[in-house]
C-alpha positions as CSV (number, residue, x, y, z in Angstrom):
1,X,30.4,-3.7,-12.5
2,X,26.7,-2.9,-11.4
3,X,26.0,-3.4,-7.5
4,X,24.8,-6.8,-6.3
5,X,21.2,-6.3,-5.2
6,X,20.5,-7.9,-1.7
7,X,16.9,-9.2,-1.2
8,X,15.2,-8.0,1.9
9,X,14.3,-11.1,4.2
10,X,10.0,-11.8,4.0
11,X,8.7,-10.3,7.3
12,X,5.0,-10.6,8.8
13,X,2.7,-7.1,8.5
14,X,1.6,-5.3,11.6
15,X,-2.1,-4.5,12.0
16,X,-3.7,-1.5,11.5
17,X,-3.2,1.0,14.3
18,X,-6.9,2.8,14.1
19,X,-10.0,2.5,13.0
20,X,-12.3,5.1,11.7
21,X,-16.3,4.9,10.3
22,X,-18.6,7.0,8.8
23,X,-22.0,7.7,8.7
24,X,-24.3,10.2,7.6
25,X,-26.2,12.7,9.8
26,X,-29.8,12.7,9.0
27,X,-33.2,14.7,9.4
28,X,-31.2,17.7,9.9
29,X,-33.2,21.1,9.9
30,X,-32.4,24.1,8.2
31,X,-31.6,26.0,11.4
32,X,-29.2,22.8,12.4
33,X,-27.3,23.5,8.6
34,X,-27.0,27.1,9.3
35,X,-25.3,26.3,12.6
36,X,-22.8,24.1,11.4
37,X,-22.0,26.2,8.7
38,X,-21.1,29.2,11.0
39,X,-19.1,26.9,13.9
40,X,-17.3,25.3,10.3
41,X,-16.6,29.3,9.2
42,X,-15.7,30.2,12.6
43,X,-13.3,27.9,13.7
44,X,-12.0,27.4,10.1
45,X,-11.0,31.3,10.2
46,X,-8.7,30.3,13.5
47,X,-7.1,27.2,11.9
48,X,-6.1,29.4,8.9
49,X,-4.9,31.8,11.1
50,X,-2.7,28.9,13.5
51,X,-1.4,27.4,10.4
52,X,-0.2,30.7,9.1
53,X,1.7,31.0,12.7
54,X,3.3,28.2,12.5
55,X,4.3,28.2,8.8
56,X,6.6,31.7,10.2
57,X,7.9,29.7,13.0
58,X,10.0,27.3,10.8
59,X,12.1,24.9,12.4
60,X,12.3,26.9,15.5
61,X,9.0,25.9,17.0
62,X,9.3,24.4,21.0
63,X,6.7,23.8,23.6
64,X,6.4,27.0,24.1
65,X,5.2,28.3,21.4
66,X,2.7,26.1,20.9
67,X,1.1,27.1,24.4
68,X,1.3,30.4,22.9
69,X,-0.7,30.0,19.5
70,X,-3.3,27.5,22.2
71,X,-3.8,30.5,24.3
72,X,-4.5,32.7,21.2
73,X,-7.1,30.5,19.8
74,X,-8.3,29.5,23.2
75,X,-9.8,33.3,24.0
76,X,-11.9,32.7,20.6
77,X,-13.3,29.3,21.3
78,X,-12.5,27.0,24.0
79,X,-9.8,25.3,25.5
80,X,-10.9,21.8,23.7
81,X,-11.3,23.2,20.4
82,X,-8.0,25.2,20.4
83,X,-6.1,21.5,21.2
84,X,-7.5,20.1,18.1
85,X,-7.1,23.2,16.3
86,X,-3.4,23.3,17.3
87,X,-2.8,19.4,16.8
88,X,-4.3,19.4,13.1
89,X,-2.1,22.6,12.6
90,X,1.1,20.4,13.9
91,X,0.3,17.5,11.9
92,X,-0.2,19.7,8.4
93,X,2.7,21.3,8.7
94,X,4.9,17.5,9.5
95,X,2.8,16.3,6.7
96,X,4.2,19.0,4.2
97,X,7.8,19.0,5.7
98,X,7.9,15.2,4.3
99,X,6.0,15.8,1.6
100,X,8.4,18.5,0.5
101,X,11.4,16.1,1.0
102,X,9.9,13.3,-1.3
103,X,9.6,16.0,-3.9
104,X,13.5,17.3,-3.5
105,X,14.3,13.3,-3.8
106,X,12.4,13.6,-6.9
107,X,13.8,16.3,-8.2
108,X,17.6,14.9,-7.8
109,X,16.3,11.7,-9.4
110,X,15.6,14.0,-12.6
111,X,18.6,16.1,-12.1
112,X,20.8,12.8,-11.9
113,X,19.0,10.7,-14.9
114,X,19.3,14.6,-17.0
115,X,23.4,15.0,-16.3
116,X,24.0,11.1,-17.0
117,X,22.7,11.2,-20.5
118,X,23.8,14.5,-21.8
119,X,27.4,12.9,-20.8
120,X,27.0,10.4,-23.1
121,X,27.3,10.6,-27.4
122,X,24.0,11.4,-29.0
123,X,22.7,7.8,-30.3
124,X,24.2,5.8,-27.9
125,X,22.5,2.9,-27.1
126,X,21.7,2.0,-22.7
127,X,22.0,-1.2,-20.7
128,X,19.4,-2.6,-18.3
129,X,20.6,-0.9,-15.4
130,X,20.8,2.9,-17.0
131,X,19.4,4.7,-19.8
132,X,21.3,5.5,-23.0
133,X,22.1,8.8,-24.4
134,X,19.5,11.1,-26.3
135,X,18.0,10.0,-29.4
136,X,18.7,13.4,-31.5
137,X,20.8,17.1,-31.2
138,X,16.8,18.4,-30.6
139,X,16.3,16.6,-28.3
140,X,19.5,16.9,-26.2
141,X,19.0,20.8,-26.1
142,X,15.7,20.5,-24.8
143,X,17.1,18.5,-22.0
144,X,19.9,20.4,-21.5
145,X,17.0,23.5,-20.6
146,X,15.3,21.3,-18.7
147,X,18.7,20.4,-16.5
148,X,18.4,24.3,-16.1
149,X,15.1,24.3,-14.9
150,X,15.4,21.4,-12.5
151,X,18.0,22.5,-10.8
152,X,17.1,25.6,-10.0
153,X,13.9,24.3,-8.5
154,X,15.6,21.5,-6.5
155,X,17.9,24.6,-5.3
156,X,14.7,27.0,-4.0
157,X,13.2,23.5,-2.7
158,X,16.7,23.3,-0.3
159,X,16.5,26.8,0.7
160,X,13.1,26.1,1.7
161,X,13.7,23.6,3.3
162,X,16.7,24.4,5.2
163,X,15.1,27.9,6.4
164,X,11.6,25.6,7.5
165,X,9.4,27.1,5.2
166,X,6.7,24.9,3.9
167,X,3.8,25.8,1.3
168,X,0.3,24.5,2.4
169,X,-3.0,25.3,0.8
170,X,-6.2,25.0,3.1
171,X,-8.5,23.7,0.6
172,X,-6.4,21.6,-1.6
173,X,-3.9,23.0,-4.2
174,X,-6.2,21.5,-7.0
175,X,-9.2,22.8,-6.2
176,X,-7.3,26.4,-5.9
177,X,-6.4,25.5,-9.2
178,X,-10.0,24.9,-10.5
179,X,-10.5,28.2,-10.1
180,X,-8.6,29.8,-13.0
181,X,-10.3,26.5,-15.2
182,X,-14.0,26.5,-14.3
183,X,-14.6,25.2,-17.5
184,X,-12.4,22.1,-17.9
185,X,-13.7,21.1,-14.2
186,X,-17.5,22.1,-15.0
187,X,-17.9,24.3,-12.3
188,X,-19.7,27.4,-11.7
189,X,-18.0,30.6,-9.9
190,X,-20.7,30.2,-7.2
191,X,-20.7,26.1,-7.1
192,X,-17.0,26.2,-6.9
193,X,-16.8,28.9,-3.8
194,X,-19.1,26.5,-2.0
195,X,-16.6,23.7,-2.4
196,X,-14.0,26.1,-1.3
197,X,-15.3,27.1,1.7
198,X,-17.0,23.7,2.9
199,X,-13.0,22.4,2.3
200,X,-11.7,25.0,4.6
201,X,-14.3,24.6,7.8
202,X,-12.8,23.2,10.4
203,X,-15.3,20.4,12.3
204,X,-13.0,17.7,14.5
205,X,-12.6,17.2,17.6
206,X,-9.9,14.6,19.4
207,X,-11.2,12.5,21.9
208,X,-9.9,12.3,25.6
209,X,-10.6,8.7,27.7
210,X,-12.3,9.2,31.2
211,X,-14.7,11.8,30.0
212,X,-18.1,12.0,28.9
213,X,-18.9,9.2,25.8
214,X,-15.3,9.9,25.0
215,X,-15.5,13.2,23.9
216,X,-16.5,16.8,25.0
217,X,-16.6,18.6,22.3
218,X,-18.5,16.7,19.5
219,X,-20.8,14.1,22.1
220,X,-22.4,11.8,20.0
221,X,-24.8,9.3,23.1
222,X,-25.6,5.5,22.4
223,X,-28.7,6.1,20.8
224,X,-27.2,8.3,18.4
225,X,-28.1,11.9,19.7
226,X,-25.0,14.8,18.7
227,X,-24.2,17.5,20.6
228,X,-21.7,20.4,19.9
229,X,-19.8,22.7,22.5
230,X,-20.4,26.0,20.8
231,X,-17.3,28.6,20.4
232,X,-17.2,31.8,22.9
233,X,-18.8,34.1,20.2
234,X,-21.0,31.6,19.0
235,X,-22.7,30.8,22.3
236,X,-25.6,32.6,21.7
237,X,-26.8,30.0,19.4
238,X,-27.2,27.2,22.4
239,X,-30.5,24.8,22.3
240,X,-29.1,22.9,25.6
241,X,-27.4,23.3,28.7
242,X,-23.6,24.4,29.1
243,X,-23.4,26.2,25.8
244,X,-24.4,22.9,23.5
245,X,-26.2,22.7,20.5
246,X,-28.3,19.4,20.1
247,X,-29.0,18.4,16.4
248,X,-32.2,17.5,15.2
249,X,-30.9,14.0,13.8
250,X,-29.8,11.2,14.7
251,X,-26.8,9.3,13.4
252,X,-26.7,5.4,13.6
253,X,-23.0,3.8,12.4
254,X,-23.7,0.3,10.6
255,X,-20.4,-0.3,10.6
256,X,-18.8,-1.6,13.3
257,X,-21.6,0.0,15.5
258,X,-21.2,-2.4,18.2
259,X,-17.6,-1.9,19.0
260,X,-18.3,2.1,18.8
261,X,-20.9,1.6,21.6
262,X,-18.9,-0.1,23.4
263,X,-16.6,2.6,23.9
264,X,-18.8,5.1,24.1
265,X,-20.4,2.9,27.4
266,X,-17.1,3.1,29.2
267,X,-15.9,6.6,28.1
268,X,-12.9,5.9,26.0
269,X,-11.8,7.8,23.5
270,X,-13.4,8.8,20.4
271,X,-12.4,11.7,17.8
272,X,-15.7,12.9,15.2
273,X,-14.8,14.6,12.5
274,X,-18.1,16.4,10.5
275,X,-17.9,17.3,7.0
276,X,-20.3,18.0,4.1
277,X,-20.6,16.9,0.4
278,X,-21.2,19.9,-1.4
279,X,-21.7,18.0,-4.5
280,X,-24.7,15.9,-2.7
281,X,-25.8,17.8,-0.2
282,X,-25.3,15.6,2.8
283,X,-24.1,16.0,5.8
284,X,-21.3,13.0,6.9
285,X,-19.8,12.3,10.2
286,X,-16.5,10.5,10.8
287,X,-15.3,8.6,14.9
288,X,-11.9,7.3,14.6
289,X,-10.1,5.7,17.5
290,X,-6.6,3.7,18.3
291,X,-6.6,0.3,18.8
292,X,-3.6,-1.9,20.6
293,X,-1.0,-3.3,17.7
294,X,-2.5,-6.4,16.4
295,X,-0.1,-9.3,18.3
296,X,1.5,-10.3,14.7
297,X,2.3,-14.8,13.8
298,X,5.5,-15.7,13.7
299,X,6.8,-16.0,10.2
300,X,7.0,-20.2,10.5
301,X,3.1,-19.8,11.7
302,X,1.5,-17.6,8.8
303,X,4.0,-20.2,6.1
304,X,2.6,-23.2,7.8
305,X,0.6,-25.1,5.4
306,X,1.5,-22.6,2.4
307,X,0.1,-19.4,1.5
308,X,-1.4,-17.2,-1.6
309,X,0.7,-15.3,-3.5
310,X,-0.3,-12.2,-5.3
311,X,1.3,-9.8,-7.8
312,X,-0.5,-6.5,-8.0
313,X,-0.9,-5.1,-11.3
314,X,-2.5,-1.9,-12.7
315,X,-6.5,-3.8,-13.6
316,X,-6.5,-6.6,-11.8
317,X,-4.6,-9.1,-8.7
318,X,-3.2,-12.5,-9.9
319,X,-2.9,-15.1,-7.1
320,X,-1.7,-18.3,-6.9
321,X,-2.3,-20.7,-4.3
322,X,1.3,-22.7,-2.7
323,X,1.8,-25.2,-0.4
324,X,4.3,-25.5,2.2
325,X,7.1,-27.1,-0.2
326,X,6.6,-24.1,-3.0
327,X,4.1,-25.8,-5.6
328,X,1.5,-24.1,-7.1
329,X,-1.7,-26.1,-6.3
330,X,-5.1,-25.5,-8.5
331,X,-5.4,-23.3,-10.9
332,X,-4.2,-19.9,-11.0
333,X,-7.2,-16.4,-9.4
334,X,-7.5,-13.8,-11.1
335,X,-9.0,-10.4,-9.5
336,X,-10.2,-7.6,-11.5
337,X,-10.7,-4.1,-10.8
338,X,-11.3,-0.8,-12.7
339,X,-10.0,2.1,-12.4
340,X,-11.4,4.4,-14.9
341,X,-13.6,6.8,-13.2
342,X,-13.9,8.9,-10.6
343,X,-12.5,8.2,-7.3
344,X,-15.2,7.3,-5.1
345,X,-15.8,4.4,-8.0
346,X,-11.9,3.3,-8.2
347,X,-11.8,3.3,-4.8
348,X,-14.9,0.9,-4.5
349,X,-13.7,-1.4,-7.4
350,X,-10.1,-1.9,-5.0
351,X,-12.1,-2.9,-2.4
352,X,-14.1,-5.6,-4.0
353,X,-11.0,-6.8,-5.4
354,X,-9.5,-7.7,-2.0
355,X,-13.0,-8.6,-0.4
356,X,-12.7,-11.3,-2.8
357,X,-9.2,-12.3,-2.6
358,X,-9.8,-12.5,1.2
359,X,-12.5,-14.4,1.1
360,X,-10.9,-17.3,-1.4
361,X,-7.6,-17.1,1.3
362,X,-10.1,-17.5,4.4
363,X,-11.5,-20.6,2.8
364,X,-8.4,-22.6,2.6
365,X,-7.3,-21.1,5.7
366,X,-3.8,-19.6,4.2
367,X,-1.7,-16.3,4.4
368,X,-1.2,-14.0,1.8
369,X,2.4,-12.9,0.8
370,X,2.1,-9.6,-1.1
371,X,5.1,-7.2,-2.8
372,X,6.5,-4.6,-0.3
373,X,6.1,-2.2,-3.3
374,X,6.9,1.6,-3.5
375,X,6.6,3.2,-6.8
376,X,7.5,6.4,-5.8
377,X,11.3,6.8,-7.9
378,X,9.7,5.5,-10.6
379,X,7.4,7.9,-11.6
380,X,8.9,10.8,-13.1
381,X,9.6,11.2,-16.7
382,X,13.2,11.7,-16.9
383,X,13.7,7.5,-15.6
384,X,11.6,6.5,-18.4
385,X,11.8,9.3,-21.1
386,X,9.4,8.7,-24.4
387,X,7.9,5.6,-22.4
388,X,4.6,7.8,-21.7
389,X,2.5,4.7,-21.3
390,X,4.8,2.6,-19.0
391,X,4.8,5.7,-16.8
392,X,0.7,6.3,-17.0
393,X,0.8,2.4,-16.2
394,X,3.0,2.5,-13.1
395,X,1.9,6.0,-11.6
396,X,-2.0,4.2,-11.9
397,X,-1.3,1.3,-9.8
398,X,-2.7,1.9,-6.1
399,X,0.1,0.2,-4.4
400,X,0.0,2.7,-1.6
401,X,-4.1,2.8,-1.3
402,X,-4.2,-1.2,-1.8
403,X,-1.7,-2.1,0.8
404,X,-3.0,0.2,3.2
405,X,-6.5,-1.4,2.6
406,X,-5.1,-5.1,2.4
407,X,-3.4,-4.3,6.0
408,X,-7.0,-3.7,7.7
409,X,-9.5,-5.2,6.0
410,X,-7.0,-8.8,6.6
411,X,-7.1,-7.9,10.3
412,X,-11.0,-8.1,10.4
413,X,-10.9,-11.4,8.2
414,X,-8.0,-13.2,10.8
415,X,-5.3,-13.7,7.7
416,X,-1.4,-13.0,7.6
417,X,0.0,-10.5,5.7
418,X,3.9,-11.1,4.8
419,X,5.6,-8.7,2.7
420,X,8.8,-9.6,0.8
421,X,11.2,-7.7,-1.4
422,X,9.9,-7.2,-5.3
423,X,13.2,-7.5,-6.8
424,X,13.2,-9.9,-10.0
425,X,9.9,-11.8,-8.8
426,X,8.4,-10.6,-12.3
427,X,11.3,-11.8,-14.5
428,X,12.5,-14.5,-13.0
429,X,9.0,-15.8,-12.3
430,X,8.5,-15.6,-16.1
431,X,11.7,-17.3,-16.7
432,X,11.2,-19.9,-14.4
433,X,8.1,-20.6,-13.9
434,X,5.5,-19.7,-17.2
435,X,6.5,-22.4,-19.7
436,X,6.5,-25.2,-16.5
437,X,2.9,-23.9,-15.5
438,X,1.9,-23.8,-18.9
439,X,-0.8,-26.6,-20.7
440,X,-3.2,-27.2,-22.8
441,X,-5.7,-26.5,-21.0
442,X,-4.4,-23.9,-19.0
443,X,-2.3,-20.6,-20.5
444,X,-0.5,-18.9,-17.4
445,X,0.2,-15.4,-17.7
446,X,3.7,-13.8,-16.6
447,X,1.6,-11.7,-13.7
448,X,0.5,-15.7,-13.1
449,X,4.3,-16.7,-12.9
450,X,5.3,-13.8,-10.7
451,X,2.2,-14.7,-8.0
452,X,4.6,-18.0,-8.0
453,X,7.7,-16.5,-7.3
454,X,5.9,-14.0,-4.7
455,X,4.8,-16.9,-3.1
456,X,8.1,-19.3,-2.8
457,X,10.1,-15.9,-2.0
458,X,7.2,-15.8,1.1
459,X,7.7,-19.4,1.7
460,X,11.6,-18.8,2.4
461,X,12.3,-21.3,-1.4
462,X,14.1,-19.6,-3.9
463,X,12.4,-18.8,-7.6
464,X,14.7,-20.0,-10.0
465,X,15.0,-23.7,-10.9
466,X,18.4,-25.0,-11.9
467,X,18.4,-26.2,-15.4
468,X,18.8,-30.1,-15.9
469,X,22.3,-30.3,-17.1
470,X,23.2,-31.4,-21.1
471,X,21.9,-35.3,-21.7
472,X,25.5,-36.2,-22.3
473,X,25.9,-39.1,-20.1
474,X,22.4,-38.5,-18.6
475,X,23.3,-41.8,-16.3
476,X,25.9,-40.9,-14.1
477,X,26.6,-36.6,-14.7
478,X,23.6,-35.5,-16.3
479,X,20.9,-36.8,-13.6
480,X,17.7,-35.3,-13.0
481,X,18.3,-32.6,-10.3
482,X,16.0,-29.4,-9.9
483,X,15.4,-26.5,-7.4
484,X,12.8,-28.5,-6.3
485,X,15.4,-30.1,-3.3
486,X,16.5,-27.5,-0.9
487,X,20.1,-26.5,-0.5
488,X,20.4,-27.7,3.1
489,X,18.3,-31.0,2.6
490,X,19.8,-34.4,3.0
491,X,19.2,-36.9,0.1
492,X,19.0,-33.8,-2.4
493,X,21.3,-35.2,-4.7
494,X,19.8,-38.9,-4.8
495,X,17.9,-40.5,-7.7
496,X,14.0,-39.8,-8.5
497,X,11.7,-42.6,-6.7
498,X,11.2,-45.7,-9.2
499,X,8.2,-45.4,-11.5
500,X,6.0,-47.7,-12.9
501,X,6.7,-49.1,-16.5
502,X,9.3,-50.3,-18.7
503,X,12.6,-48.0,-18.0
504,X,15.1,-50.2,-20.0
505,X,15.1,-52.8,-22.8
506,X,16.2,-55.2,-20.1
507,X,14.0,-54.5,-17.5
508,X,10.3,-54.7,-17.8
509,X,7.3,-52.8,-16.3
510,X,8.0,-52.4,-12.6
511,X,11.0,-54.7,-12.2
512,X,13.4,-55.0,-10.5
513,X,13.8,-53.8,-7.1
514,X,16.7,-51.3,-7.7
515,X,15.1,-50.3,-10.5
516,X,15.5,-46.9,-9.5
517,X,19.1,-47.0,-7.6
518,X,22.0,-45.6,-10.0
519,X,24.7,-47.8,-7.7
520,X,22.8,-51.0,-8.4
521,X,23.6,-50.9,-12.1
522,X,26.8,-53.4,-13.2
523,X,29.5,-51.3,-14.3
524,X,33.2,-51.7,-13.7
525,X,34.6,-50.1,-10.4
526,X,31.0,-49.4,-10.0
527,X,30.1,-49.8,-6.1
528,X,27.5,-52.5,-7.2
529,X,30.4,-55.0,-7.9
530,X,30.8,-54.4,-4.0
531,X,27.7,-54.5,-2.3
532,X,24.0,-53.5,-3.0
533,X,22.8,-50.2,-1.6
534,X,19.3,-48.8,-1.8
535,X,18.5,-45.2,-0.8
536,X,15.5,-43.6,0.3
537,X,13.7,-41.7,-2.3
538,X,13.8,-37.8,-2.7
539,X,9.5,-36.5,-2.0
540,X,8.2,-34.9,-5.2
541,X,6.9,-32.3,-3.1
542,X,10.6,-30.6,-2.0
């Protein structure tokens, strides 16, 4: 017997933590260029050089050493620029230690999925909750190679892993890559080693609160004025006092300019980051700062008066508005975005997506209940075998980039995020909910039907109706019940509210005042032969 899968109660998204914009730096000279590119180059060469030091330290790194590897990079710099050097170092390596984990969860996915089906006959047919055996002796052997392979990966991944040794690329492991395939990524050897060594300069800086604008070491003033503390052997390049250089340009952030100056006024905190497009030839810079955790609703707040449910799919977001009962209202939304191209343009085409769906919640003043969904076991090929286009489908589908875009850009609009467990809402919602939703003038789609059951899962109702029982005595057993009363509701199991019109041979068009009561009806041992009850009516709307 399979394992009954528990739903995960709905729960109410934190806010975004940070906030970082971007602007770019202007009416630079050639002299200001040259000087980036040589503090970039510099302090790039000591990053490498950190990262390498704590790649051999392993596991066994302490507080210690990391004043160590800060003194070392301190007598070639500064003290400033060897704490961001040393932080970013820290964070790389954390960032590859769980990186490496998700991949040695990945591998004993495959592993797992591999041993399950060589067990089984050739032929044999799978069930809904696991795959079958292989389709032919060919293609059992290749599998059975490919169990080989797997497993001696997943067993060099351990031993990695349990001596602390981690594999980073500064640069990007891709664009290593491009390097042996100039031609497929239509690069030259020159144009490429620009791209290589723009990716491994090192230009950031952390902010500290109570000093200058927020930041000694990259100083950007209110009127938009930047100013960099050189590096020890690169002081002989100062324009200004104490060992600055002053850049020609002048940087102006659209964006959320107003709450950057604020800041910058009272000397909080604010981290710069300067990078440049190799492909364009501009120079960009980047000021990120924490904010305080957003003070989340309570979940009976952001349900009050409904809320919009979505289902993200792999072109487009379907939505549904619901009111505070469960019922769709209106017609169904429908969001589209591309993602063929490259990623500057997918990313844009997410963004609009949700700028509209924001925009259609803020005017009827509702929350948004979205999946909690993590594709991340789903991707490899060994779950899905010959099903190359269901796995192109789900490994294309942003769930990661579009919540984490959902998440802040919902902060700035004011709207409720609540997140509730995926499980069934797709099936069940076209089970339920796609023929009931479906007219003449309106087709609903089964991304339509699950935007309903992502709602009513958010709204605390459950998604599948009970079926009206067989008309055999539809009077008395049969009645006219749905999933439309809740469980824990009194009256649930009365009879519909009279309507309008003839019901009966006997009784006319509206007549009768018990028209609609079951127990007023003569029938022997019925309680009518005892005394006349009428009971209040059941609201459409439950």
């Amino acid at each position: 017997m399979g394992v009954l899968h528990v739903l995960s109660a709905p729960f109410v998204v934190p806010g975004p933590s940070g906030v970082a914009i971007r602007t770019r730096l202007k009416g630079l000279t050639a002299r200001d260029e040259e000087a980036l590119r040589l503090i970039g180059a510099h302090l790039g060469t000591l990053a490498a050089r950190d990262l390498k030091r704590r790649c051999a330290e392993g596991v066994g790194h302490c507080a210690d050493s990391w004043a160590a590897r800060k003194r070392a990079v301190t007598g070639e710099s500064s003290s400033r620029w060897a704490g961001s050097i040393t932080k970013a170092t820290h964070d790389q390596w954390a960032l590859s230690r769980r990186a490496q984990y998700a991949h040695i969860q990945t591998l004993e996915a495959g592993v797992h999925t591999i041993t399950h089906r060589l067990s089984l006959p050739v032929g044999s047919k799978g069930t809904k909750r696991s795959p079958g055996g292989y389709r032919t002796r060919q293609e059992w052997f290749a599998k059975s190679r490919r169990l080989r392979v797997l497993r001696d990966r997943l067993a060099a991944e351990c031993a990695d892993r349990e001596a602390g040794r981690v594999r980073v690329v500064r640069g990007g492991k891709r664009l290593a890559r491009n390097r042996h395939h100039l031609e497929q990524a239509q690069l030259s050897e020159a144009g490429w080693r620009q791209r290589w060594e723009a990716r491994r300069w090192f230009l950031q800086a952390d902010g500290e609160s109570g000093k200058r604008l927020g930041n000694e070491t990259i100083r950007v003033s209110p009127d938009g004025q930047v100013s960099i503390k050189l590096p020890a052997p690169l002081a002989h390049l100062a324009n200004a006092q104490h060992g600055r250089y002053v850049l020609t340009g002048a940087v102006a952030f659209r964006h959320r300019g107003a709450e950057w100056a604020d800041r910058v006024a009272a000397n909080r905190a604010v981290a710069y980051r300067i990078h440049l497009d190799v492909a364009r030839h501009r120079w960009y810079i980047t000021a990120s700062w924490t904010i305080p955790p957003v003070k989340t609703v309570p979940l009976a707040q952001a349900r009050a008066g409904g809320l919009v449910g979505v289902d993200t799919n792999a072109d487009h977001l379907a939505a549904w508005r619901l009111d505070e009962y469960g019922n769709p209202v209106g017609d169904p939304r429908r969001f589209v975005f591309d993602l063929n191209g490259p990623a500057t343009y997918r990313d844009a085409q997410v963004r609009h997506a949700l700028v509209r769906l924001l925009h259609w919640a803020k005017r009827h003043g509702l929350s948004i209940a979205i999946e909690d969904l993590d594709f991340q076991a789903d991707k490899t090929r060994e779950k899905y075998g010959r099903r190359k286009r269901f796995r192109e489908l789900i490994s294309g589908m942003p769930t990661a980039k579009l919540r984490a875009r959902l998440v802040s850009m919902a902060a700035e609009f004011g709207i409720t995020i609540v997140a509730i467990d995926p499980a069934y809402t797709s099936k069940w919602g076209a089970q339920h909910w796609q023929k009931p939703l479906t007219s003449q003038n309106r087709k609903t789609t089964r991304h339509d039907a699950a935007a309903v059951a992502i709602g009513r899962r958010a709204l605390g109702y459950p998604i599948r109706r009970r079926t009206a029982p067989p008309p055999h005595d539809q009077s008395d057993r049969a009645g006219h019940r749905t999933v439309q009363a809740a469980s824990g509701l009194p009256g649930r199991e009365e009879t519909r509210p009279r309507i309008p019109g003839p019901r009966t041979r006997s009784v006319g068009a509206g007549g009768g005042a018990k028209a609609g009561d079951q127990g007023a009806q003569h029938r022997p041992g019925h309680p009518a032969e005892y005394e006349s009850s009428h009971q209040d009516s059941l609201p459409l709307s439950l």
